[in-house]
Structure formats: structure tokens, C-alpha cells
C-alpha positions in Angstrom: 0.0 0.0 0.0 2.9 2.8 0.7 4.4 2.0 -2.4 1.3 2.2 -4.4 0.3 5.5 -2.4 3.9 6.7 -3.1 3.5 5.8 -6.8 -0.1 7.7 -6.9 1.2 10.7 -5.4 4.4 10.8 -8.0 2.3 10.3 -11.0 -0.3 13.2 -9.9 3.8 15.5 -8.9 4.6 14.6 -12.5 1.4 15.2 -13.9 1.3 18.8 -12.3 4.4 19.7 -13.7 4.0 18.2 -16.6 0.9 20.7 -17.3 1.3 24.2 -18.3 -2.2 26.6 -19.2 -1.3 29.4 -21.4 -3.4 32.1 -21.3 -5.0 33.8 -24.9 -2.0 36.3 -24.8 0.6 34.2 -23.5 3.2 32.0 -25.9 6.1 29.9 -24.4 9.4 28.6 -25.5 10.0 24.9 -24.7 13.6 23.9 -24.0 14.3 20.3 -24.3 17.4 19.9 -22.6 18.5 23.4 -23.2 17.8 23.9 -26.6 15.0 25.3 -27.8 12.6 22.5 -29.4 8.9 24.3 -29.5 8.4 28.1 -30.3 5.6 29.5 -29.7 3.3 27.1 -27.9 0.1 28.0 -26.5 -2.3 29.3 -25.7 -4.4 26.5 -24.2 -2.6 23.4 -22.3 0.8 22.6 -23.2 2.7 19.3 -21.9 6.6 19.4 -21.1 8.3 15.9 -19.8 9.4 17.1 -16.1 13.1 16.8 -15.7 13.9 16.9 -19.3 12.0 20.1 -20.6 11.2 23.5 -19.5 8.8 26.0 -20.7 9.4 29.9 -20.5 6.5 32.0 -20.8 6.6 35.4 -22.1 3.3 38.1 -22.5 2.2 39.4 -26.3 0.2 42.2 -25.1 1.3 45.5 -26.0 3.1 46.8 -22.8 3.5 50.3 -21.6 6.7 51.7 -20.1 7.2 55.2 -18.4 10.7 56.4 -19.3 11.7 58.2 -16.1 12.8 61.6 -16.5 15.8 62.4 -18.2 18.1 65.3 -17.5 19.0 66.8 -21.4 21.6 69.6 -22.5 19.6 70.6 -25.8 22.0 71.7 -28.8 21.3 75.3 -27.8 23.0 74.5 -23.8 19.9 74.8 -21.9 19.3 72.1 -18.9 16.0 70.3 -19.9 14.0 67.1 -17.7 12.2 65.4 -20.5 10.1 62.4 -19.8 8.9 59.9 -22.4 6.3 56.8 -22.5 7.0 54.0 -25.3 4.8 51.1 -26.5 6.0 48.0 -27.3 5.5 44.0 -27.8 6.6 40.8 -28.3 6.7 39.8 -31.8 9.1 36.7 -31.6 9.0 35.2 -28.2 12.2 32.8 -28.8 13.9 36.2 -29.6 13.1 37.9 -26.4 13.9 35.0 -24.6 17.2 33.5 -25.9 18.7 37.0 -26.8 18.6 38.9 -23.9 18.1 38.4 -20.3 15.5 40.5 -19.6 13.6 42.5 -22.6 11.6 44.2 -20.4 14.6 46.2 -18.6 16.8 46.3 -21.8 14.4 47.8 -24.2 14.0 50.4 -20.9 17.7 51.5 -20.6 17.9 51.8 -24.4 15.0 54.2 -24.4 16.7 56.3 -21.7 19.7 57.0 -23.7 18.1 57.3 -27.2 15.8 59.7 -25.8 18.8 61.5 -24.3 20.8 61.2 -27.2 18.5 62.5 -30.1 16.9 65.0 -27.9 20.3 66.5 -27.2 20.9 67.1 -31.2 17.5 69.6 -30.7 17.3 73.2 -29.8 14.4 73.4 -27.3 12.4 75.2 -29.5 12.2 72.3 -31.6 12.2 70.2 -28.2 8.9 72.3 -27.6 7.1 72.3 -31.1 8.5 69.3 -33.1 7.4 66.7 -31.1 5.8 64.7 -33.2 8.6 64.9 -35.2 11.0 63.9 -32.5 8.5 60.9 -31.2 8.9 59.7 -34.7 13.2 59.6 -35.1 13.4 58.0 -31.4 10.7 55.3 -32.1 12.7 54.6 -35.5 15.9 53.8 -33.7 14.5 52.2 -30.9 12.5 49.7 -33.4 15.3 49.1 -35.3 18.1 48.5 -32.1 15.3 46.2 -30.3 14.4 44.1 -33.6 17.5 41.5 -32.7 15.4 40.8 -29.1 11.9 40.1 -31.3 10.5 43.1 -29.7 8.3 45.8 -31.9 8.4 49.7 -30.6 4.6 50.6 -31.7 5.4 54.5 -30.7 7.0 56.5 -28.7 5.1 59.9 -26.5 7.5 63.0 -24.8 5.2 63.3 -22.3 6.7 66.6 -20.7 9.8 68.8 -21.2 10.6 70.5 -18.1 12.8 73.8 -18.0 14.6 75.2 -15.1 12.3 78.6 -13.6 15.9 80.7 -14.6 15.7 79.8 -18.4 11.5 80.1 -18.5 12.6 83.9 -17.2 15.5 84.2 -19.9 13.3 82.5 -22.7 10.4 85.3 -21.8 12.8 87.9 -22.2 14.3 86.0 -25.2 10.8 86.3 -27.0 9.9 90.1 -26.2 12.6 90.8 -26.9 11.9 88.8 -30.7 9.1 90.3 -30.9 10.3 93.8 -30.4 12.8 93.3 -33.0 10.1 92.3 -35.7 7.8 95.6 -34.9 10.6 97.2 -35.3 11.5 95.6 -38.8 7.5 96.0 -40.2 7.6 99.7 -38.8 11.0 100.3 -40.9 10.0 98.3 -43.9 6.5 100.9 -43.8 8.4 103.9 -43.5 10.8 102.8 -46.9 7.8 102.6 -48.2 6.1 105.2 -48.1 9.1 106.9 -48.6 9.7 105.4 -51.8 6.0 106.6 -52.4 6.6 110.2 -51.0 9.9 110.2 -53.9 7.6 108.7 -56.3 4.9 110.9 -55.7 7.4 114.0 -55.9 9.1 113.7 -58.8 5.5 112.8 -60.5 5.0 116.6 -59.4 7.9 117.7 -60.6 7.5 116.4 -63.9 4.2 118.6 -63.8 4.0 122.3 -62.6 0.2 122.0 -63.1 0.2 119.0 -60.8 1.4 121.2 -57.9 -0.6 123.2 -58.6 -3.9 121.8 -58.6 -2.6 119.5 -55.6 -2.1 123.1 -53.9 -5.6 123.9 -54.6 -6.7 121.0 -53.7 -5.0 121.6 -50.3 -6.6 124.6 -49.6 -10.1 123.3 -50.3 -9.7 120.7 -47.8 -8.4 122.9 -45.1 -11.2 125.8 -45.9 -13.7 123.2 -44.9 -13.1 124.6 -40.8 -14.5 127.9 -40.5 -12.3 128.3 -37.3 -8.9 128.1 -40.0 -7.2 131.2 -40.7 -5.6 130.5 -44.3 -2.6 132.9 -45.7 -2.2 132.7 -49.4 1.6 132.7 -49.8 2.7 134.0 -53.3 6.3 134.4 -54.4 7.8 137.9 -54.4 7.3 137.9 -58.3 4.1 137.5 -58.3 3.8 140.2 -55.3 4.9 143.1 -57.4 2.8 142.1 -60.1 0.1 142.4 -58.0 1.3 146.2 -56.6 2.3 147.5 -60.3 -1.8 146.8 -60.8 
């Protein structure tokens, strides 16, 4: 009786480990005396002879990962946190598990320096108003570095770019001071042209004596118009004798 008892309890050991349930986004890598002899088994119930195999299980689902914040000297020297979330998966499952140790924490440290490293060939403007632009070059080179492991970077989010409360002061006084320089520019580029206009205008006149003229009469008329005006005729000392010989 012990031994069949003994023999009972054994088979139901074996059996246990002998039975693996993968869940719908699970796959696992059977190793059959270390080397890899079934990829990609599951979902459902997969058997493994105790002893002689092993089975390593590793999750499909997209996964999300929060890069933590990242100190940045942008291409312009100016001391930037920037923080970034990535999406990625498990595309080959033999890949991810026979390539590197541990997928999860390697495709993390190679975020933090790509995001380091291509955000610090940016001037923080760009850091500010390209980022979609930017979210698209570090999800390129992360997809392409990660391929060897069987993992897939779906996309990549800058979640915030943090400045220093010193440069947000300089950067204020960095844009007035932008923005005083362009009044000033559309103020000069009016006043050349309506001085070109003022030349253009004069030397139409002095093509035309009648022209001055009638613009001179022309002047008067409008002024006339106020009854509180006082208008003096000037004449030219010419014409002032002419007028006494009479």
C-alpha cells in the first residue's frame, strides 16, 4: 500500500508539472534539454516531460513603459527634464527570450539613452514644437536597435519637457525681446515705403508744374472746410509786385 500511495502521489507530482495553461496572450518557448525545441506554444494546455524540458513563458500584449525623467543639455545649452512613454511588444517570443536576459529592462535602458541622445541634437524650441517629429526619429531607432530581441516599438510619446524657472525667465525675455525686433522691422519696412511713395509721388509733381498746382488747390479746399482756419495765401515775391504794379 505505501508504495502504491507513493506511486499515486508521484504520478499526480509529474502530472502537475507536466501541465502548463497558457493564457489567450501568453506564448512559451520549450527547452528540451537546453535547446530550444517548440516556439511559440500556447495558448491553451501545453505538456513538457518534467526533468527533461522546460517552458518559459513570455506576455504578447502590448506593454507600456514610463521612461523616467531624463536630465537633457539641448543643442542650444539649456538644462531640460524630459520624460517619455514607449509602447511596445513581443513579436518573436524565442527572440526575447534566448537574446537577452531580460527584454523588459533592456528595451527600458535603451530608451533612456536614445531619448537622451537624439533629444540633445534639438534646440528646445524644436524640443517644444517638433514633437511629433521627434517621437517619430526615437521610435525609428528604438524599433530598429530592439528588432534582434523580437520586440516591436509601436510609438513613442515626450510626455513633458521641463525647464529650469531661470531659463523660462531668460526665454520670456528672449521672446519680447523677438518680438520687439520684428515691430521694429514692419515699422522700418513701412516707413521705406512710403518713402519710396513720397519720392515717387514728388518727382511725378515735378515732372508737372500743373500737378502742384492743382494739388495746392486742392490743399486749400480741404483745409477751408473749418470755419475756425485762418488760411494765408503765400505767393512768391514775383508775383507780389505784379500784383502792386496793378
Amino acid at each position: 500500500m505505501p508504495i502504491i500511495f507513493f506511486a499515486i502521489v508521484l504520478a499526480v507530482v509529474i502530472l502537475f508539472a507536466a501541465v502548463n495553461i497558457l493564457k489567450e496572450y501568453e506564448r512559451g518557448v520549450v527547452f528540451t534539454l537546453g535547446k530550444v525545441s517548440r516556439r511559440g506554444a500556447g495558448p491553451g494546455i501545453v505538456f513538457i516531460l518534467p526533468g527533461i524540458q522546460t517552458i518559459q513563458k513570455i506576455d504578447m500584449r502590448t506593454l507600456v513603459h514610463d521612461v523616467p525623467s531624463q536630465d537633457v543639455i539641448s543643442r542650444d545649452n539649456v538644462s531640460v527634464k524630459v520624460n517619455a512613454v514607449i509602447y511596445y511588444r513581443v513579436v518573436d517570443a524565442v527572440k526575447a527570450t534566448v537574446q537577452v536576459e531580460n527584454y523588459k529592462g533592456a528595451t527600458s535602458q535603451l530608451a533612456q539613452t536614445t531619448l537622451r541622445s537624439v533629444l540633445g541634437k534639438h534646440e528646445l524650441d524644436e524640443m517644444l514644437q517638433e514633437r511629433d517629429k521627434l517621437n517619430r526619429d526615437i521610435q525609428v531607432i528604438l524599433d530598429e536597435q530592439t528588432e534582434a530581441w523580437g520586440i516591436k516599438v509601436a510609438n513613442v510619446e515626450i510626455k513633458h519637457v521641463d525647464v529650469d524657472p531661470s531659463m523660462i525667465r531668460a526665454i520670456a525675455r528672449q521672446a519680447e525681446a523677438e518680438r520687439e525686433r520684428r515691430a521694429k522691422i514692419i515699422l522700418a519696412e513701412g516707413e521705406h515705403q512710403a518713402a519710396a511713395k513720397l519720392a515717387e509721388a514728388a518727382a511725378m509733381l515735378a515732372k508737372e508744374p500743373s500737378a502742384m498746382q492743382l494739388r495746392y488747390l486742392n490743399t486749400l479746399q480741404e483745409i477751408a472746410g473749418d470755419r475756425t482756419n485762418t488760411i494765408v495765401f503765400p505767393f512768391a515775391p514775383d508775383e507780389v509786385g505784379q500784383l502792386l504794379k496793378r
